[in-house]
C-alpha positions as a printed NumPy array, in Angstrom:
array([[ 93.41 ,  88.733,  85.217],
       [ 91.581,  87.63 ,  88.437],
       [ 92.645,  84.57 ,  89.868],
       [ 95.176,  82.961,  92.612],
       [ 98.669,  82.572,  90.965],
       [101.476,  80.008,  92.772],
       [104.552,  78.786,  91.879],
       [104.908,  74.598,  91.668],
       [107.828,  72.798,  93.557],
       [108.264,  69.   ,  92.886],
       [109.4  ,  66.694,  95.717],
       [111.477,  64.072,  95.554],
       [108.735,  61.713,  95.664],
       [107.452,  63.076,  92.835],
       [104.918,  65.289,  94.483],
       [103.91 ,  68.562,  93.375],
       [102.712,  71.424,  95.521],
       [101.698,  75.279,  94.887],
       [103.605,  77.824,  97.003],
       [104.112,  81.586,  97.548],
       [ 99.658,  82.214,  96.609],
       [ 99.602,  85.327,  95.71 ],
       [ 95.435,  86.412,  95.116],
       [ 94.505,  89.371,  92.389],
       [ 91.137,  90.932,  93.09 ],
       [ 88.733,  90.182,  95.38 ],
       [ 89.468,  86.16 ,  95.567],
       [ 90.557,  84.871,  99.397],
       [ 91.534,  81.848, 101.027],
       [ 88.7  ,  79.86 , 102.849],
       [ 91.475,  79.277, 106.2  ],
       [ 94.825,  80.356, 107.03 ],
       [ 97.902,  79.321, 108.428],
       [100.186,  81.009, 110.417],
       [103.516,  79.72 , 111.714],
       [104.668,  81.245, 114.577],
       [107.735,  82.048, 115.04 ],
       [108.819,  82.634, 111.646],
       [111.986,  81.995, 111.969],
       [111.748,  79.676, 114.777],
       [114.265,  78.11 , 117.098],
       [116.307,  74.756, 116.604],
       [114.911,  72.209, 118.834],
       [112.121,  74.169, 120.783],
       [108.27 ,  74.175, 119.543],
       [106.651,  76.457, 117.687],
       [102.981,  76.898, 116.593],
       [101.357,  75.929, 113.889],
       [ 97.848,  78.058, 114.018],
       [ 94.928,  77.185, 111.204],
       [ 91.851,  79.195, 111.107],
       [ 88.494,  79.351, 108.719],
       [ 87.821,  75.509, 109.232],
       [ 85.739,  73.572, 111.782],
       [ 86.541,  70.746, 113.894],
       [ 85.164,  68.062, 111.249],
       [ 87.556,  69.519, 108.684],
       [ 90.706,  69.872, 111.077],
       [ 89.942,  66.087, 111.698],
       [ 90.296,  65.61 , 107.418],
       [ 93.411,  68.15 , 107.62 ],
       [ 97.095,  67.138, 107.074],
       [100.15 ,  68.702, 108.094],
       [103.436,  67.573, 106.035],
       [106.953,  69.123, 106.159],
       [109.236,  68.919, 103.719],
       [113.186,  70.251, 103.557],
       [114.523,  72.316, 100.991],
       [115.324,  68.85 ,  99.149],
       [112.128,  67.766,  98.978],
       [112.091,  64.985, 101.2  ],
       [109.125,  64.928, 103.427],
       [110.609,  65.025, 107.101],
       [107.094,  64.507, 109.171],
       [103.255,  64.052, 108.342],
       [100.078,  64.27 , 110.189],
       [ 96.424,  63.956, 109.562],
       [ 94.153,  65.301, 111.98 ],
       [ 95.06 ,  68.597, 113.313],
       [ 93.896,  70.824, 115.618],
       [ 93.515,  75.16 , 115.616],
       [ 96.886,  75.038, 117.131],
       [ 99.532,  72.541, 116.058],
       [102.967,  72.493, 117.417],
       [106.275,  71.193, 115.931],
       [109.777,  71.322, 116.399],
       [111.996,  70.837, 114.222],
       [116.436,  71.022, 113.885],
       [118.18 ,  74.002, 112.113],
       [117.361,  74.31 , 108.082],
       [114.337,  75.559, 106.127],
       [111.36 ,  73.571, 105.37 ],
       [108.281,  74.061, 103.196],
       [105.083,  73.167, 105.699],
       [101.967,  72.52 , 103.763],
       [ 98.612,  72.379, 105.28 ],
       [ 96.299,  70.447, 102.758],
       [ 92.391,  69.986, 103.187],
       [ 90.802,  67.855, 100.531],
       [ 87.701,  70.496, 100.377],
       [ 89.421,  74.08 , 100.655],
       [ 92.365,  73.224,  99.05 ],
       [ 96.452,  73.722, 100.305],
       [ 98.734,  76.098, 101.653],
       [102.299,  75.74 , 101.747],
       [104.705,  78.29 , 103.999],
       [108.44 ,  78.478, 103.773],
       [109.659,  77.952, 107.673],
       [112.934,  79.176, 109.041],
       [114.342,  77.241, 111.536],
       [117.906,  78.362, 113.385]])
């Protein structure tokens, strides 16, 4: 069964998004994110890294983060190969969405 299989969470809002990818075969991602640290500290930055897409579709990219209840806590469109946020203690879902290659959603720690 080839294929990319996620689970769904709904928001609050009434959003849904696809977590936890996990890829059988030889299918891949077209970027990546990687949050750095994971788990991070309360109150100091930490980076946001996206690889695999150009500058032109960073600049269609958006970066929202959500808490554990589903209530989106920060959005932006426009990113860059290294994005930095800081956030207070609790655990958030970031999701990294590009209209052409699709979304990724990590589970952050922060403490």
């Amino acid at each position: 069964m080839d294929g990319t299989y996620y689970c769904t969470v709904l928001t609050t809002e009434g959003e849904t998004h696809l977590v936890c990818p996990a890829t059988y075969h030889d299918l891949t991602q077209t970027f990546t994110v990687l949050i750095h640290p994971n788990p991070a500290t309360a109150h100091q930055p930490f980076d946001v890294t996206i690889t695999g897409l150009d500058e032109q579709e960073l600049s269609q990219t958006t970066l929202t983060v959500y808490d554990m209840d589903g209530k989106r806590i920060a959005s932006q469109k426009g990113l860059y190969f290294q994005n930095s946020l800081t956030l207070p203690d609790g655990q958030y879902l970031i999701v990294v969405d590009n209209s052409t290659h699709g979304k990724i959603v990590h589970k952050t720690v922060v403490q």
